[in-house]
C-alpha positions as CSV (number, residue, x, y, z in Angstrom):
1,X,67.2,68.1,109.5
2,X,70.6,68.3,110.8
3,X,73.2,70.6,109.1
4,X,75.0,69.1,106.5
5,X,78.8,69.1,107.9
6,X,81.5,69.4,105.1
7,X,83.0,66.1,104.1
8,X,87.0,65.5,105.4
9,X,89.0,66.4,102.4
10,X,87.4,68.2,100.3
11,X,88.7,71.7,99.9
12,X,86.5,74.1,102.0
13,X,87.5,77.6,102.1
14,X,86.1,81.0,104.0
15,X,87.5,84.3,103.6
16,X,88.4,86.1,106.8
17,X,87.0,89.7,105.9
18,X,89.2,92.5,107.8
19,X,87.8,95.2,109.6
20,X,87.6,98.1,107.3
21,X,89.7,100.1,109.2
22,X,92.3,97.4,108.8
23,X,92.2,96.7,105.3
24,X,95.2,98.1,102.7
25,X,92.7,99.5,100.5
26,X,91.5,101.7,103.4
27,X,94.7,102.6,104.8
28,X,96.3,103.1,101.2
29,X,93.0,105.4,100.0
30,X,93.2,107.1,104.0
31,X,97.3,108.5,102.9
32,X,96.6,109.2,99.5
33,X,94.0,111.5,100.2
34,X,96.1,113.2,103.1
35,X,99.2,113.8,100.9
36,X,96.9,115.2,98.1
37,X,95.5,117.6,100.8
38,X,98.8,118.8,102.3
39,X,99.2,119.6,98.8
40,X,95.8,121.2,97.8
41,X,96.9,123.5,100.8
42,X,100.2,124.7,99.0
43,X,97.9,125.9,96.7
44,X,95.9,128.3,99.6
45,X,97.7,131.4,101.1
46,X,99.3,130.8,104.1
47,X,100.8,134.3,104.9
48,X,99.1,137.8,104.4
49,X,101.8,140.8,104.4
50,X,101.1,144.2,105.1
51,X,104.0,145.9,103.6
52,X,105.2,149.2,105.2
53,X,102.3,149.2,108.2
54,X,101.6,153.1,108.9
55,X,102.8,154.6,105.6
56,X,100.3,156.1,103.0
57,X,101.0,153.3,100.6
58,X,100.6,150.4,102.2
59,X,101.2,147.3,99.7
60,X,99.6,143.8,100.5
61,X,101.2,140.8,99.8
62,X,99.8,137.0,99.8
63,X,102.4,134.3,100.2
64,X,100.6,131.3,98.9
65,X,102.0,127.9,100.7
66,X,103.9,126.8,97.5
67,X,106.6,129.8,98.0
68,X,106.5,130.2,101.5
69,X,107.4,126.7,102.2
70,X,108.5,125.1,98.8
71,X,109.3,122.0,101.3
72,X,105.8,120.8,102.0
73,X,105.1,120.5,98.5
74,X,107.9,118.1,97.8
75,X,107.4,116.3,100.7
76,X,103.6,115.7,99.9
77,X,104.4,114.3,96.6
78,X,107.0,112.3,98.1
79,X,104.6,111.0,100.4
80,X,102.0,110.4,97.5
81,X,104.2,108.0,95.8
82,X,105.1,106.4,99.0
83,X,102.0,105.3,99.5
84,X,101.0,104.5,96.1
85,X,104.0,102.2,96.6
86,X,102.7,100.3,99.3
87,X,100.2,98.8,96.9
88,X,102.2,96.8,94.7
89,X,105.3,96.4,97.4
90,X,106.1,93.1,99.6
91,X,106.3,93.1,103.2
92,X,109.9,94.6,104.1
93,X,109.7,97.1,100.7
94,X,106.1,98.5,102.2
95,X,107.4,98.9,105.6
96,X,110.0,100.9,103.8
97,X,107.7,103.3,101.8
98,X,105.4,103.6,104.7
99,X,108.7,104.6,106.9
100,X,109.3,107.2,104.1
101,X,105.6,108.4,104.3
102,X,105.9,108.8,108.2
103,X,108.8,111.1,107.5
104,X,107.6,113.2,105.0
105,X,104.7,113.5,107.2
106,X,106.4,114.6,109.9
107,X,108.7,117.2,107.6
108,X,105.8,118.7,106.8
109,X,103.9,119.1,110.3
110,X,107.4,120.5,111.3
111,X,107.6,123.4,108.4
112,X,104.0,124.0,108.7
113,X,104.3,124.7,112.6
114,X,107.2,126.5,112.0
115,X,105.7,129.1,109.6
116,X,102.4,129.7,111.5
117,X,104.7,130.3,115.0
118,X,106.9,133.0,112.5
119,X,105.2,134.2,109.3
120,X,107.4,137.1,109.0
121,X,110.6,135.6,108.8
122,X,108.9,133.2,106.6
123,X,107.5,135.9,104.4
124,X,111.3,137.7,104.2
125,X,112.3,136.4,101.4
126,X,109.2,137.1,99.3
127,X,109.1,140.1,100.7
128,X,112.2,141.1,99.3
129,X,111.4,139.7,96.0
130,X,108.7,142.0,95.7
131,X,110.1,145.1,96.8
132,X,113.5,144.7,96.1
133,X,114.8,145.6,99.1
134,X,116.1,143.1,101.2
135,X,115.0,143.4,105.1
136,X,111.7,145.6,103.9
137,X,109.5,146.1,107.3
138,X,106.2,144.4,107.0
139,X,103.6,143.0,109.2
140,X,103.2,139.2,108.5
141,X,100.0,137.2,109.6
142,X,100.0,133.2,109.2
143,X,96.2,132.0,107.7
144,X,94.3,128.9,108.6
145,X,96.2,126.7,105.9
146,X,100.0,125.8,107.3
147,X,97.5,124.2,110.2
148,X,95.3,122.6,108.2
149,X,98.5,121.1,106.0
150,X,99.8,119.8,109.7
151,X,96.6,118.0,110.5
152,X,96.7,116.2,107.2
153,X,100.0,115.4,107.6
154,X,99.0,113.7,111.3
155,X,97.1,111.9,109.5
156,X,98.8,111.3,106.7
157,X,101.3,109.9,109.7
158,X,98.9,107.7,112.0
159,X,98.1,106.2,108.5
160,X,101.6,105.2,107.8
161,X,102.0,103.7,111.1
162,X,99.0,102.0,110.6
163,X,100.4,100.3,107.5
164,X,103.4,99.2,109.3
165,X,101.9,97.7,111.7
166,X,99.1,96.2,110.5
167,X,100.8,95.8,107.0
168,X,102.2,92.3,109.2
169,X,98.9,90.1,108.6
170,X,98.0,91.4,105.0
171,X,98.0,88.9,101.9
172,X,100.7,88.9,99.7
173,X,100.2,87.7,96.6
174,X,102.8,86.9,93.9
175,X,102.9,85.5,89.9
176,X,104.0,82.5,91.5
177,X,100.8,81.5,93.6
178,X,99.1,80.1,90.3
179,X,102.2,77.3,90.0
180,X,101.4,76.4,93.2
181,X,98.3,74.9,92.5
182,X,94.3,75.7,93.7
183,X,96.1,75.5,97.2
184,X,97.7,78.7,97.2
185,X,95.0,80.8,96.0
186,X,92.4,79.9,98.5
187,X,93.3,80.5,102.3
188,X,92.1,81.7,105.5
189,X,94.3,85.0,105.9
190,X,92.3,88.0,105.6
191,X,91.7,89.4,102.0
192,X,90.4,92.6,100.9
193,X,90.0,94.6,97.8
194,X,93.2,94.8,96.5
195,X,93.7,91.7,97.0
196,X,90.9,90.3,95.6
197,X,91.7,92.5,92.3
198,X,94.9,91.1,92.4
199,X,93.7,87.3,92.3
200,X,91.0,88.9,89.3
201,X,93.8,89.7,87.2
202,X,95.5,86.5,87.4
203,X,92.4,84.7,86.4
204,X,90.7,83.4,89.5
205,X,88.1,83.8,91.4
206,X,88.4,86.1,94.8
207,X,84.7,84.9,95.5
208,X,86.2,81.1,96.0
């Protein structure tokens, strides 16, 4: 038996699936889950301090990332909401937030860096604090954690890049598509799960 061939005219529909790589779930999922970890490292020490090396009282000090660079932490959350953003914005307003992730990405691999190449003027001012005396001589060693907040934060960046780029060829759907008949809800641009949760909650079917 020869295939059966669609007849010309009626409405015949196949979704494009995107590689997963390039979907906006992914991508979206991929930066919130960096900016959460550039802010689960805030959390970590990022500087030991030996205070007064050689003395008989020798007073230990851990800076955790949270004082020692109150910076990253506003940045991550800025870059949180950036890309929670980029699921509900158009085209030119997700280029936007993904710009604003990319910065606040690259803030943060630019304090991090900073404070592992010079824990102890990092650590000065906490230093201080405890002490209470200002220029107290310590020995200041950076931990694992400002580099581990930087690589986050690369990828953190290579995902908002990613969305800007890609972010081109991705569906946007509207409250307007339903007045503009069965047409507009079935096409042949790529689709993926947000999407397809999108056309859900208007009432049709993302499996048509």
């Amino acid at each position: 038996m020869s295939p059966e061939l669609p007849v010309p005219g009626t409405a015949h529909t196949t979704a494009v699936t995107m590689p997963a790589w390039k979907r906006k779930s992914t991508l979206v999922l991929l930066m919130i889950v960096a900016a959460l970890a550039v802010f689960g490292t805030t959390t970590q020490t990022w500087i030991h301090v030996a205070i007064a090396p050689g003395e008989v009282a020798t007073t230990d000090l851990d800076i955790p990332g949270n004082k020692a660079a109150v910076a990253v932490s506003a940045l991550a959350l800025v870059a949180l909401a950036g890309a929670l953003a980029t699921t509900i914005a158009g085209r030119v307003a997700r280029i936007i937030a993904a710009t604003v992730v990319f910065l606040a990405a690259v803030g943060v691999i630019a304090v991090a860096l900073g404070i592992y190449a010079d824990p102890v003027t990092a650590a000065m001012a906490e230093v201080g604090a405890a002490t209470g005396i200002e220029g107290q001589a310590s020995e200041a060693t950076a931990t694992l954690f400002p580099v581990l907040a930087a690589a986050a934060a690369a990828v953190l960046a290579i995902g908002s890049l990613l969305v800007i780029w890609l972010g081109r060829v991705w569906v946007v759907r509207t409250k307007y598509d339903a007045a503009k008949g069965p047409s507009a809800a079935k096409s042949d641009e790529p689709v993926d799960e947000i999407d397809s949760w999108d056309r859900l909650s208007r009432g049709e079917d993302p499996t048509a």
